[in-house]
mmCIF file of the C-alpha atoms, coordinates in Angstrom:
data_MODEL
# 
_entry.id   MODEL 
# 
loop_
_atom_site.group_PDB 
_atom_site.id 
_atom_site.type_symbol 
_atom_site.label_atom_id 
_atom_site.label_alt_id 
_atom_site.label_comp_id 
_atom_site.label_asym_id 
_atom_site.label_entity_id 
_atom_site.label_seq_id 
_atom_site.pdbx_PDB_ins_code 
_atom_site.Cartn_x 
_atom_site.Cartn_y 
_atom_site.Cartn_z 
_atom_site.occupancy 
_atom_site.B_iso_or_equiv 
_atom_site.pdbx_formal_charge 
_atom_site.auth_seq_id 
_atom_site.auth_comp_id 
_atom_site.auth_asym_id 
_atom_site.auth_atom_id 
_atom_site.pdbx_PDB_model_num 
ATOM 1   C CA . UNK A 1 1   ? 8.406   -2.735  18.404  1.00 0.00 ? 1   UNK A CA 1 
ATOM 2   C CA . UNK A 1 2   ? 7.752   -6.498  18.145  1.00 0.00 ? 2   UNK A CA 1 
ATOM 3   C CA . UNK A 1 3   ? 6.748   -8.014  15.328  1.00 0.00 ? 3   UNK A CA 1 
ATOM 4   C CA . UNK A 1 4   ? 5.030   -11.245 15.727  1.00 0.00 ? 4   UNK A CA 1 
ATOM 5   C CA . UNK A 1 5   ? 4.852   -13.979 12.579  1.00 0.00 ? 5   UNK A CA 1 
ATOM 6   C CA . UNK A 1 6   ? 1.977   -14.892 11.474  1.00 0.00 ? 6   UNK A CA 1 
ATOM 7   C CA . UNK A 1 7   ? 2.198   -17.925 9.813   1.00 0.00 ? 7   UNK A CA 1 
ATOM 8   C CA . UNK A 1 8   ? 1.148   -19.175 6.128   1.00 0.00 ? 8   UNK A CA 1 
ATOM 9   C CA . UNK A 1 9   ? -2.649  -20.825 7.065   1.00 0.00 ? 9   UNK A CA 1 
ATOM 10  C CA . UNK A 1 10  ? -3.287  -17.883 9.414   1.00 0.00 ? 10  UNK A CA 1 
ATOM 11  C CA . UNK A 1 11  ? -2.261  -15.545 6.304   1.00 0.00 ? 11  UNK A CA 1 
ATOM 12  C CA . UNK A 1 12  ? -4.756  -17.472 4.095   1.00 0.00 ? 12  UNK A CA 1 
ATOM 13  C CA . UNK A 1 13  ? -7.086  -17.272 6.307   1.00 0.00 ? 13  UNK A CA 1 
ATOM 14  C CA . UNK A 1 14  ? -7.711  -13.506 6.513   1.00 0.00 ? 14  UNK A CA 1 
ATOM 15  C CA . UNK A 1 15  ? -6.962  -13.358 2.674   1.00 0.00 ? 15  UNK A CA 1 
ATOM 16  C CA . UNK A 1 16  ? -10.187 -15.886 1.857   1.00 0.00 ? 16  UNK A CA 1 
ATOM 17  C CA . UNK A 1 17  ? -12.096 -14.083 4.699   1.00 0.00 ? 17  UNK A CA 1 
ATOM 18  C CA . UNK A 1 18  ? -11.440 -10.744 2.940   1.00 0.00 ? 18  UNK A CA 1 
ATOM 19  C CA . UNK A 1 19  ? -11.976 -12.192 -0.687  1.00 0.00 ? 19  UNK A CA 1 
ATOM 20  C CA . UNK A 1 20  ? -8.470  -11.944 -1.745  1.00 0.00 ? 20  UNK A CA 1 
ATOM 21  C CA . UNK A 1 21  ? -9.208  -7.651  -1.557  1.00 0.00 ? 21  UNK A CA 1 
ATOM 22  C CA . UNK A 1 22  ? -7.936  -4.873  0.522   1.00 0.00 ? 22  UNK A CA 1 
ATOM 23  C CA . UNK A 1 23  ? -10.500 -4.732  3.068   1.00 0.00 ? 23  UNK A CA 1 
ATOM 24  C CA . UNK A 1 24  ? -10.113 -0.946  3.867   1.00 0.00 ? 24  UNK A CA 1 
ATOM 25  C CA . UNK A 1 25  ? -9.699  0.056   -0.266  1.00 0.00 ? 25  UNK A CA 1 
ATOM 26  C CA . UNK A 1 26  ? -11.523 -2.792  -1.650  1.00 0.00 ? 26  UNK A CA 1 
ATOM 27  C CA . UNK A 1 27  ? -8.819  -3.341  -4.185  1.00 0.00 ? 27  UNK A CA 1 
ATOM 28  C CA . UNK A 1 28  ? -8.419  -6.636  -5.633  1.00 0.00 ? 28  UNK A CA 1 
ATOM 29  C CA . UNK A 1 29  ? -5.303  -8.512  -5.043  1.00 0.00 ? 29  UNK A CA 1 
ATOM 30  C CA . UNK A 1 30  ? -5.132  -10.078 -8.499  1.00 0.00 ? 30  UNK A CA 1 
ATOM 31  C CA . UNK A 1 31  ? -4.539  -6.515  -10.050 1.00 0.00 ? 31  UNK A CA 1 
ATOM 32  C CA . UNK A 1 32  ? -2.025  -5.336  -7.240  1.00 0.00 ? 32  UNK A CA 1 
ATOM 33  C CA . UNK A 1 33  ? 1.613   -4.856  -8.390  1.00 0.00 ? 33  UNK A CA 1 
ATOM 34  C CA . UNK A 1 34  ? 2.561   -5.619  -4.614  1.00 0.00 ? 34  UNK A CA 1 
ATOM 35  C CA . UNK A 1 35  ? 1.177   -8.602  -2.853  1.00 0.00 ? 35  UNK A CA 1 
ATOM 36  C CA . UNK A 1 36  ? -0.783  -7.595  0.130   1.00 0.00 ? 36  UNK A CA 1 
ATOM 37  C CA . UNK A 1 37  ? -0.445  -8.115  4.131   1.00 0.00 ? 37  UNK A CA 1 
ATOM 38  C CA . UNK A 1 38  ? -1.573  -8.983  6.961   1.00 0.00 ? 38  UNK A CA 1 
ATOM 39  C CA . UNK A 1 39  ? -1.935  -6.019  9.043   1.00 0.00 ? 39  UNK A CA 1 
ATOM 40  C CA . UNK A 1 40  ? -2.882  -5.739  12.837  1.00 0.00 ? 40  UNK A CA 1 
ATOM 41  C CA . UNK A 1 41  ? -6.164  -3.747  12.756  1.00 0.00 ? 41  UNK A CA 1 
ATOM 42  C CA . UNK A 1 42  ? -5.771  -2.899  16.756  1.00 0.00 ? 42  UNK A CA 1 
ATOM 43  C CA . UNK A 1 43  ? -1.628  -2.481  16.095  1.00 0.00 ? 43  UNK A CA 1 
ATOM 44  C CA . UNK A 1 44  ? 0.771   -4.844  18.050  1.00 0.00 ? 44  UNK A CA 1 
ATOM 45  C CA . UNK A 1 45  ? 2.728   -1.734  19.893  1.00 0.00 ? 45  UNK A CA 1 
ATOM 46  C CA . UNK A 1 46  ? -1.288  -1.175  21.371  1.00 0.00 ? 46  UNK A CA 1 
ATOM 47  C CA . UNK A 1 47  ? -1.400  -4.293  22.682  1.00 0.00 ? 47  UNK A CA 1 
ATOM 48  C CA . UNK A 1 48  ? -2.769  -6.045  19.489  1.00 0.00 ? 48  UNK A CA 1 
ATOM 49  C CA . UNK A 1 49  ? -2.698  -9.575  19.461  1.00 0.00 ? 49  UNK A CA 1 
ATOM 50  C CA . UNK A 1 50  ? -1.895  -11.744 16.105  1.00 0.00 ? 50  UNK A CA 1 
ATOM 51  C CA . UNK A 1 51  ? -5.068  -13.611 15.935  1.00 0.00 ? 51  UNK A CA 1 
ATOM 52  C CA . UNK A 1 52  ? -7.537  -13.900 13.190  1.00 0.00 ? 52  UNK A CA 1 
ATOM 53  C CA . UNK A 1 53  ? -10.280 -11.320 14.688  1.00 0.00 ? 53  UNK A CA 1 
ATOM 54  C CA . UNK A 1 54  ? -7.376  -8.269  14.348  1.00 0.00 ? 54  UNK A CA 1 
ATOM 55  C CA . UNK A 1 55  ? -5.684  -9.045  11.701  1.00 0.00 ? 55  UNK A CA 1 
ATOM 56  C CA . UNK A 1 56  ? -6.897  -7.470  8.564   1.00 0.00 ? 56  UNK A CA 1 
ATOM 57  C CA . UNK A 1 57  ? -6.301  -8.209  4.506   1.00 0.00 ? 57  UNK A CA 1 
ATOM 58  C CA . UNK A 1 58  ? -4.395  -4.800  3.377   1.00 0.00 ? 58  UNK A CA 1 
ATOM 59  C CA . UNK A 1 59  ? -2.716  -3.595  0.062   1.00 0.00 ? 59  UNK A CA 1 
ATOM 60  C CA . UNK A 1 60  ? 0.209   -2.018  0.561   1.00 0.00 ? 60  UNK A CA 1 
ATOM 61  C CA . UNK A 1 61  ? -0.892  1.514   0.486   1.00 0.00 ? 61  UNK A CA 1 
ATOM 62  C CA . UNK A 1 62  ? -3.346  1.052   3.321   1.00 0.00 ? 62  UNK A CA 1 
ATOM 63  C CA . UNK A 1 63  ? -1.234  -1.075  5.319   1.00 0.00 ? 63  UNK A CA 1 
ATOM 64  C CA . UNK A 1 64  ? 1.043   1.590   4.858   1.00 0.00 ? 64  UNK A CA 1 
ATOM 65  C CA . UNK A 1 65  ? -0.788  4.693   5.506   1.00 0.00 ? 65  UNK A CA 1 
ATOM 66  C CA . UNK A 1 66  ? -2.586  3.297   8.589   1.00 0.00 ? 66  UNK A CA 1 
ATOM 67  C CA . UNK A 1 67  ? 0.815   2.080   10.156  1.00 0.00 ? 67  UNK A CA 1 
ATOM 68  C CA . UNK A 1 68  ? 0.228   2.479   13.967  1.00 0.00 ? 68  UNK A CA 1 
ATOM 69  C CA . UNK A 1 69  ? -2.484  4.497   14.168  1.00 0.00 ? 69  UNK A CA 1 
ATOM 70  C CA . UNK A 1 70  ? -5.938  3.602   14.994  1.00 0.00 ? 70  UNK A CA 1 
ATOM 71  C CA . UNK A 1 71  ? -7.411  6.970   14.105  1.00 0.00 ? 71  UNK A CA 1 
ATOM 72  C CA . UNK A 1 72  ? -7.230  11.003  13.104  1.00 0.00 ? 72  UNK A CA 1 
ATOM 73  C CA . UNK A 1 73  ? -9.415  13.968  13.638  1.00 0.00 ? 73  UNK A CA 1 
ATOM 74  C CA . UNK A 1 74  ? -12.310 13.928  11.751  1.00 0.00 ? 74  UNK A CA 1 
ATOM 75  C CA . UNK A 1 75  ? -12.629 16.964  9.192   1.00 0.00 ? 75  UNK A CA 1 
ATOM 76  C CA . UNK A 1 76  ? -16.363 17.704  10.201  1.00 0.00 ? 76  UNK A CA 1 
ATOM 77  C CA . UNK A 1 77  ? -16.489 16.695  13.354  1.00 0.00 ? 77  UNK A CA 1 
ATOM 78  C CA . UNK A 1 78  ? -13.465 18.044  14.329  1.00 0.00 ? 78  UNK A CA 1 
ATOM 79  C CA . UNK A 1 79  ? -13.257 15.280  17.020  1.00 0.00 ? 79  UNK A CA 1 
ATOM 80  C CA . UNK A 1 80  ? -11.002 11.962  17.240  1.00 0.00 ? 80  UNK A CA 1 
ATOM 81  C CA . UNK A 1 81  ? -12.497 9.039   15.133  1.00 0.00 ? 81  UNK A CA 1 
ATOM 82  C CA . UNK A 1 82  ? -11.113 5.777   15.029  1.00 0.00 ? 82  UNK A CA 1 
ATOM 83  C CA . UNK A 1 83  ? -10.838 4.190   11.464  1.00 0.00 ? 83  UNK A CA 1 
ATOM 84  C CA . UNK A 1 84  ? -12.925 1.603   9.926   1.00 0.00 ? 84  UNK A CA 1 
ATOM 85  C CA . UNK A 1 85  ? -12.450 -1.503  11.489  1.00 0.00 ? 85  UNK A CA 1 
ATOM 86  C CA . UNK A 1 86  ? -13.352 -4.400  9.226   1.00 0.00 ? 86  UNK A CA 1 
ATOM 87  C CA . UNK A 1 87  ? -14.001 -6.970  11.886  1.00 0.00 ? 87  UNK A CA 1 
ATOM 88  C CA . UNK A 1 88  ? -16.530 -5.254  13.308  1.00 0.00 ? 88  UNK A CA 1 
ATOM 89  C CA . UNK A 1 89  ? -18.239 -2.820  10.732  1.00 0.00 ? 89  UNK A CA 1 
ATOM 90  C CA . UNK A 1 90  ? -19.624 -3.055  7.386   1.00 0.00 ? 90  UNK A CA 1 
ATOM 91  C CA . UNK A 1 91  ? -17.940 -1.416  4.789   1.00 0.00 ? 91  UNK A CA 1 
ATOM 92  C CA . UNK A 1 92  ? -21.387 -0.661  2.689   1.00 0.00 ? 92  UNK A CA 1 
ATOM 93  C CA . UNK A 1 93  ? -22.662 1.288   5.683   1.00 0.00 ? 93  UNK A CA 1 
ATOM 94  C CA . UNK A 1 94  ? -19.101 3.733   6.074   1.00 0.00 ? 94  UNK A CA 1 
ATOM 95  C CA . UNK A 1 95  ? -18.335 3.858   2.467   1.00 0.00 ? 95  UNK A CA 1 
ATOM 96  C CA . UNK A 1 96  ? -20.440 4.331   -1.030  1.00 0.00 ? 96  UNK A CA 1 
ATOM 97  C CA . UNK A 1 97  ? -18.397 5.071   -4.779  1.00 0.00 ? 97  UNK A CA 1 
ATOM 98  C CA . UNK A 1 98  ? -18.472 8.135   -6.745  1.00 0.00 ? 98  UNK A CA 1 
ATOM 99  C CA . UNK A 1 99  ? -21.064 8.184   -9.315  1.00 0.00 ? 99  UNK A CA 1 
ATOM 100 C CA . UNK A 1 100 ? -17.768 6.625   -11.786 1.00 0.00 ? 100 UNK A CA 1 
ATOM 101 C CA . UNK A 1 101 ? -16.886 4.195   -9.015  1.00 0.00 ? 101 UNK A CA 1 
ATOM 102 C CA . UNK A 1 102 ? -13.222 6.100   -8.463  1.00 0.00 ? 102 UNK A CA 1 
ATOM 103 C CA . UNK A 1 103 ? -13.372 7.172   -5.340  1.00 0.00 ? 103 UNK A CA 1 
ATOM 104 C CA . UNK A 1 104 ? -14.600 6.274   -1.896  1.00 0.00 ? 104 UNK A CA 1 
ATOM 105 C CA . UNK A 1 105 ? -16.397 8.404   -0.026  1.00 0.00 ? 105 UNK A CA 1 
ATOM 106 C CA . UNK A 1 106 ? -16.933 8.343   3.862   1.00 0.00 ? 106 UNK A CA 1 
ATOM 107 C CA . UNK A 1 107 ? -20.632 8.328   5.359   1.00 0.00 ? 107 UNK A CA 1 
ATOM 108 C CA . UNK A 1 108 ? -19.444 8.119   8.396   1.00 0.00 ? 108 UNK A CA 1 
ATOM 109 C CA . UNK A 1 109 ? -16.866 9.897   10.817  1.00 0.00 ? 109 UNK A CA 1 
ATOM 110 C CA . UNK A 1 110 ? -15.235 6.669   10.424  1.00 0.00 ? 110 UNK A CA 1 
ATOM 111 C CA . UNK A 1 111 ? -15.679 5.692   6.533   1.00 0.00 ? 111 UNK A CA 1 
ATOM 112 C CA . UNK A 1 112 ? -13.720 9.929   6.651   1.00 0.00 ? 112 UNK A CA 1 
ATOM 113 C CA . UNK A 1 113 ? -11.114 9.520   8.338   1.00 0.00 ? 113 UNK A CA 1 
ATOM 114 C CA . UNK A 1 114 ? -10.302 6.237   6.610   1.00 0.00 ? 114 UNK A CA 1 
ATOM 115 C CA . UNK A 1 115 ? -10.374 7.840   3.650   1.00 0.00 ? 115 UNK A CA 1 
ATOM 116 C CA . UNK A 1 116 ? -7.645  10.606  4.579   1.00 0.00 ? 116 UNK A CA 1 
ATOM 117 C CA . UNK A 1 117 ? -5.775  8.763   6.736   1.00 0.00 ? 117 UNK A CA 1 
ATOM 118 C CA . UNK A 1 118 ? -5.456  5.656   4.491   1.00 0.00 ? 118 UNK A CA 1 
ATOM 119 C CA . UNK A 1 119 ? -5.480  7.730   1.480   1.00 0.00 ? 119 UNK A CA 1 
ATOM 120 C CA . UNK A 1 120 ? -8.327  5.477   -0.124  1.00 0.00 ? 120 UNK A CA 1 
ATOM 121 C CA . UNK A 1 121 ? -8.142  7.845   -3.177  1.00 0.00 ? 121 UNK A CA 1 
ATOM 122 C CA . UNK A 1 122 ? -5.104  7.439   -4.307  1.00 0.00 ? 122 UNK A CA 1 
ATOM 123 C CA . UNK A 1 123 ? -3.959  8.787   -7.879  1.00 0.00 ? 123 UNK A CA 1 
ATOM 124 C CA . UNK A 1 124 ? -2.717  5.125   -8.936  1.00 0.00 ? 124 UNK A CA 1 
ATOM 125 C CA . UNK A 1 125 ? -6.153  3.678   -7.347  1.00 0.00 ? 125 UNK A CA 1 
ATOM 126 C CA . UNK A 1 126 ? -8.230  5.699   -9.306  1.00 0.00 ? 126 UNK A CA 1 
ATOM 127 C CA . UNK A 1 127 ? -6.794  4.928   -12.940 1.00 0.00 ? 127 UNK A CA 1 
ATOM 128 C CA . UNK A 1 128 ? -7.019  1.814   -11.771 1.00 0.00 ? 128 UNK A CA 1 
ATOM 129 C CA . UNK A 1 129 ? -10.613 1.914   -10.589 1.00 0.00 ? 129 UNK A CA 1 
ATOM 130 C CA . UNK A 1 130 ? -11.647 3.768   -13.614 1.00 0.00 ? 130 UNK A CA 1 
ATOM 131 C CA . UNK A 1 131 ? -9.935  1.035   -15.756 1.00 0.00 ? 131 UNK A CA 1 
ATOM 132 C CA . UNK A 1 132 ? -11.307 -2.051  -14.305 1.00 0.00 ? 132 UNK A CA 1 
ATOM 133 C CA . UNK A 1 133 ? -14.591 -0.319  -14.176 1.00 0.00 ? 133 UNK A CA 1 
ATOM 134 C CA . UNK A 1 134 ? -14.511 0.032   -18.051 1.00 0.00 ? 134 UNK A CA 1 
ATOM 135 C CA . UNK A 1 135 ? -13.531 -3.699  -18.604 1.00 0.00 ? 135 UNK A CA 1 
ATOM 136 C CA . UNK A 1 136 ? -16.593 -4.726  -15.416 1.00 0.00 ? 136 UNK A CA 1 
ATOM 137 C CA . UNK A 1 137 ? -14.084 -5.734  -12.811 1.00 0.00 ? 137 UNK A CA 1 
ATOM 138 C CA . UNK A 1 138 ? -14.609 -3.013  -10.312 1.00 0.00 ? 138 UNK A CA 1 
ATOM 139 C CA . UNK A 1 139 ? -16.659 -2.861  -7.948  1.00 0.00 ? 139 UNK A CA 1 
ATOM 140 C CA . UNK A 1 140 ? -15.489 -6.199  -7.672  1.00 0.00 ? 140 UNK A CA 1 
ATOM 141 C CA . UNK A 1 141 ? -19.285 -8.495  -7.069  1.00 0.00 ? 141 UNK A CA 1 
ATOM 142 C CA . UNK A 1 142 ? -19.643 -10.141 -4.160  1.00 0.00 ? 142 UNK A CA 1 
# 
């Protein structure tokens, strides 16, 4: 598998565009004890291309978990779903928070799937959630 580079500006680019967060997590960069990527929402071994419409702001952890894939079985469903794909969805309408703002939940076959695949609930993201919540950093405001 080929890995195309993606230069510096392009890099910036989908960082600003994404508000310096994980666009799948919502995590914040600043707080993140890895600095994030740029990840291939349609993945390069699928015939992704590296241009700023598929390429995605991701923390580690969700760059990670998604790798290749581009989707998993939905739990109520029980049929294929592709993830949530940030350049063409809005995260408000296939996500919501817990009533303490820890965890994501799915709406949508989508918004599910991303959860479980990605692992958007993450032990490590939810002290952290429930941290930054205390001191009013998280949700982060638009």
């Amino acid at each position: 598998m080929s890995k195309s580079k993606i230069s510096k500006a392009l890099r910036a680019l989908v960082a600003k565009r994404a508000k310096w967060r994980c666009e799948y997590c919502i995590s914040q960069e600043r707080f993140a004890p890895q600095p994030f990527t740029c990840d291939h929402f349609d993945p390069e071994s699928n015939g992704g291309k590296t241009i700023l419409e598929n390429l995605v702001n991701a923390c580690q952890g969700c760059n990670g978990g998604k790798a290749d894939r581009i989707g998993i079985i939905d739990p109520v469903t029980k049929a294929f779903s592709p993830f949530f794909n940030p350049r063409k969805q809005v995260w408000d309408e296939h996500f919501g928070w817990s009533e303490d703002f820890t965890q994501v939940i799915g709406r949508t076959a989508e918004g599910r799937v991303t959860v479980i695949g990605l692992k958007l609930n993450r032990p490590n993201l939810l002290e952290l959630r429930a941290f930054l919540h205390r001191v009013g950093e998280h949700p982060p405001a638009d």
